[in-house]
N, C-alpha and C positions, 0 to 999 in steps of 0.2 A: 382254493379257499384263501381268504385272506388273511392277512394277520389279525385283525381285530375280531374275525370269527373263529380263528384257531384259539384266541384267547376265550370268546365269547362262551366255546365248548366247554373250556378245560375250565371256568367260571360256574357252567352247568354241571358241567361232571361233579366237582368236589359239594356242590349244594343239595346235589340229589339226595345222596345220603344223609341228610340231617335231618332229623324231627323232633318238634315243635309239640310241649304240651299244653294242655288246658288253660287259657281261654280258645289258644288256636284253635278253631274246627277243619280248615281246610288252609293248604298253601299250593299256590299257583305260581309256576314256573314257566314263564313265555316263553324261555329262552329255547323250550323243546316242543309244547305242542302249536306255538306260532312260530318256531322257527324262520319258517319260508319267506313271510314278510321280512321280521328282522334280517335274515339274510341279507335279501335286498336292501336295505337300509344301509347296512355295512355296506354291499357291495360298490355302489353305488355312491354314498358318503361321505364313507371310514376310509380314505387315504390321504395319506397326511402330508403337510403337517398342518396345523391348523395354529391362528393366534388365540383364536379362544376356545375353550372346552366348559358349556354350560354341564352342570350333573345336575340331576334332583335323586331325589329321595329312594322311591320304589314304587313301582308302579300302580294305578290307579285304576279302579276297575272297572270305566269304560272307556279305557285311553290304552296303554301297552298289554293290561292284562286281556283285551280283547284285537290287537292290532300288531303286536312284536314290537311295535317303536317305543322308544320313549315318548313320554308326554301325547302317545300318539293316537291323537282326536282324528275319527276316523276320515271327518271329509279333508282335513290338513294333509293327514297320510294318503289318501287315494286322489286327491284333487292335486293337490298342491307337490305332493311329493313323487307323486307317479309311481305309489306303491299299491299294491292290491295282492293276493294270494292268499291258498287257500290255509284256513288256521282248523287245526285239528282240536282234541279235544283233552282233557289232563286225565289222569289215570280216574282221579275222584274227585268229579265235578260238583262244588256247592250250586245245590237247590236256589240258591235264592242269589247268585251272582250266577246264571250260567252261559258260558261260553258263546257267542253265535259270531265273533270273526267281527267282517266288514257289515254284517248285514243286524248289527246291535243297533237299533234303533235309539239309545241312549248319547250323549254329547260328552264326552268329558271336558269339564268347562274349563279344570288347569290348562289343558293340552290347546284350546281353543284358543285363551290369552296368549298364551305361550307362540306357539306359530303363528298364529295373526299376528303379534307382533314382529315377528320375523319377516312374515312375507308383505306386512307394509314397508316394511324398512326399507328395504333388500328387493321387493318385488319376485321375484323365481326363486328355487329355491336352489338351483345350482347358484346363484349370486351368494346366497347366504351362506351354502356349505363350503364354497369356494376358500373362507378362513375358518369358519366353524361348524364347531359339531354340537350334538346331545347327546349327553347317557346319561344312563343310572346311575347311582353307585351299585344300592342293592335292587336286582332282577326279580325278586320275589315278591308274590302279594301274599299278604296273610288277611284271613279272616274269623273272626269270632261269629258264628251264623252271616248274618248280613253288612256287619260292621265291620269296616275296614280297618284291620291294626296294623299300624306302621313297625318299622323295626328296631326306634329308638322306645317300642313300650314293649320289647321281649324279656323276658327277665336275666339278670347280667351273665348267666349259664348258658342259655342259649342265642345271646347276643356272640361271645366271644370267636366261637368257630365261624360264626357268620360274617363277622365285621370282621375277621383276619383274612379269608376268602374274597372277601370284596374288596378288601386295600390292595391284597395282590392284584388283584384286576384290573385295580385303578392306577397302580401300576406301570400295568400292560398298557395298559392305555395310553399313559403320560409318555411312556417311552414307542411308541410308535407312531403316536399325532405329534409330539414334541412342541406342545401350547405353552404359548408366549404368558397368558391368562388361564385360570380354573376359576371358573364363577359357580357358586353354588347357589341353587336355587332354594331358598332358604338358608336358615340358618343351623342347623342340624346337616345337611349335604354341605356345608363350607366348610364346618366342624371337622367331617369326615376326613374330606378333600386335605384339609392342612396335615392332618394328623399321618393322613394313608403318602401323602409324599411331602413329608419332611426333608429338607435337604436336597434337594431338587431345585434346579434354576428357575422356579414357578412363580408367579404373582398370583397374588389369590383376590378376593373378591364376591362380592353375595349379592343376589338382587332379592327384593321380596316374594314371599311360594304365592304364584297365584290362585291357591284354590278359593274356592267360594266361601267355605270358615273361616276366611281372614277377614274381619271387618274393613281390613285397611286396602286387601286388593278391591274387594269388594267397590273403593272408593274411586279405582280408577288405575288398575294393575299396571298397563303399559305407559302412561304417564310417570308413574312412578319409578316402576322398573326403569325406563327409558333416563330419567333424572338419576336414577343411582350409576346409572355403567356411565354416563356423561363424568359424572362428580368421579367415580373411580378412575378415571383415564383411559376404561377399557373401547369405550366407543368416541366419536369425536362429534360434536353437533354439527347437523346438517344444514 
């Protein structure tokens, strides 16, 4: 096992136990009934050191909540990334998000931005990982029946244990890839990112979240994003 999945564990282990009340209906944790793929992701990956270490937020549900990866748009992850395996199922699967792995016939269109812009860059995606990675901050999804709730609309009680769990991950993380850059995808995962390694030799950094309710990704994500890591120093124009 690797480092970054001994951490990835000990990340699931302390989350397990937490519960979430009302609006929550259901919380999804990749990090155990997709484990196999994220595995691979790690395996594969997650060895460091890397210059740059993208985060985002928490996983979207039909990108890692249905794949293990982050941001992970399943043709990206099984095309692109040469990942595939089987994903099991959560203890209490929501009706109206339910689980079906690689064979979800839904796109996650962050994840889709997201590595497409990667694998234009960079072309394969051993070039891309070669200096960086992806992760989460937080591993979890939650949901109110069909509506997706992030973890920055938890209420500050059960924010607290969650958001102390994930900076230690974060962490783990920062001290085993040893990134030059933390770019957070958004601004809420930048937020985190500064906060969770304060005092660390890190440069920080944000590109815009590409999901589809951004009016502004909306207008042309990877142009943008691509303009802000230029303007940051973190990539160099080609």
């Amino acid at each position: 096992m690797t480092s970054l999945e001994s951490a990835a564990r000990r990340l699931s282990d302390a989350l397990d136990g937490m519960r979430f009340a009302a609006p929550v209906s259901h919380v999804y944790n990749p990090l155990t009934y997709a484990w196999a793929p994220n595995a691979l992701y790690l395996q594969r990956y997650g060895h460091g050191p890397k210059r740059v270490v993208f985060v985002g937020m928490n996983p979207g549900p039909f990108g890692m909540v249905q794949t293990g990866v982050p941001f992970g748009e399943i043709a990206a992850v099984r095309d692109w990334m040469g990942i595939e395996a089987d994903v099991m199922r959560p203890p209490e699967e929501n009706p109206k998000r339910p689980i079906e792995g690689f064979a979800c016939p839904r796109s996650e269109v962050s994840g889709r931005r997201l590595w497409g812009l990667f694998a234009e860059r960079f072309g394969t995606a051993e070039a891309f990982f070669a200096e960086h990675f992806v992760a989460n901050y937080c591993p979890l999804a939650f949901f109110d029946g069909g509506r997706n709730l992030t973890p920055d609309k938890l209420p500050a009680a059960e924010q607290g244990p969650l958001l102390a769990a994930c900076d230690a991950h974060l962490r783990e993380v920062a001290a085993i890839l040893q990134p030059e850059w933390v770019i957070g995808v958004g601004a809420w995962a930048e937020q985190r990112a500064r906060l969770a390694l304060e005092g660390l030799p890190v440069r920080f950094g944000r590109v815009l979240h590409p999901s589809p309710a951004s009016p502004a990704a909306n207008r042309g994500w990877s142009e943008a994003a691509t303009r802000q890591l230029h303007e940051q120093g973190v990539w160099a124009a080609l």
